[in-house]
C-alpha positions in Angstrom: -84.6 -22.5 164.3 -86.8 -21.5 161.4 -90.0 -23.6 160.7 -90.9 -25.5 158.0 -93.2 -23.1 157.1 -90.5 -20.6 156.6 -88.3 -22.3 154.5 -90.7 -23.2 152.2 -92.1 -19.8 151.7 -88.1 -18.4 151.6 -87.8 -19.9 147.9 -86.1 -22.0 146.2 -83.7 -24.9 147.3 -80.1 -25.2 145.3 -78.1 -28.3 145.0 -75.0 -28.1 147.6 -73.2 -31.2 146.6 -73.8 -34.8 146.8 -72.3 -37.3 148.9 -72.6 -41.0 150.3 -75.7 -41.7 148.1 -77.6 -38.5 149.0 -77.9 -34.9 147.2 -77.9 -32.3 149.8 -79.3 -29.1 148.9 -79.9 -25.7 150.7 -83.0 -24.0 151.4 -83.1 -19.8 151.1 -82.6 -19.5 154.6 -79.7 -21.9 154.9 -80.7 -25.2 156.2 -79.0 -28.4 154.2 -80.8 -31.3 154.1 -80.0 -34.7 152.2 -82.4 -36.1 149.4 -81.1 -39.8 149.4 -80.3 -40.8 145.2 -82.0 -44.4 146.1 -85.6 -42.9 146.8 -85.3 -40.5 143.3 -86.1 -43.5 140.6 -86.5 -41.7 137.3 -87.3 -38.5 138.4 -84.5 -35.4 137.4 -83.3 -33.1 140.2 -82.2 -29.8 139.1 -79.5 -27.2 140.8 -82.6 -25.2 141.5 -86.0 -26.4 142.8 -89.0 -24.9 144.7 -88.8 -25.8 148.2 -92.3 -27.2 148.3 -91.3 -30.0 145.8 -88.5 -30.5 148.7 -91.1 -30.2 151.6 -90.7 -34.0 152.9 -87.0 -34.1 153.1 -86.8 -30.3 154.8 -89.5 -31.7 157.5 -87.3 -34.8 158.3 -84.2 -32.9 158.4 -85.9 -30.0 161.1 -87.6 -33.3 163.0 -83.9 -34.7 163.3 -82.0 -31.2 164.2 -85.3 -31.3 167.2 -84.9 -34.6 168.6 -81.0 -34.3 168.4 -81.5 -31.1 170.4 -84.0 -32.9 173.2 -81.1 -35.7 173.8 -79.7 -34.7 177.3 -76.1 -34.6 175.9 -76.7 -31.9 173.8 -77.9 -29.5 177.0 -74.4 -30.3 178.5 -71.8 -29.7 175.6 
């Protein structure tokens, strides 16, 4: 799994599609992450935006991906 880090420097982030009250976009290296429509106010989200401006919801979506990894089911499927 790629760090944060890295998909920040990769580039930009593109809009995927939204669903259930969230946008989910893509970072360059492929990782979709949601950026929940309630927490956006007045601010304009574009089809294309610089990773770093999308830093907060790549780091929660890598710290879920980990701790779903560390649960013991996963080891066993």
């Amino acid at each position: 799994m790629n760090s944060l880090k890295e998909h920040v420097k990769a580039g930009d982030c593109h809009f995927v599609r939204a669903r259930s009250g969230s946008l989910w976009y893509r970072t360059a290296l492929g990782l979709e992450f949601p950026v929940p429509m309630n927490t956006l106010g007045e601010a304009t989200f574009d089809a294309t935006i610089p990773a770093m401006g999308l830093m907060g919801y790549i780091r929660k979506q890598l710290a879920g991906i980990e701790a779903e990894r560390q649960r013991p089911e996963y080891a066993t499927a």
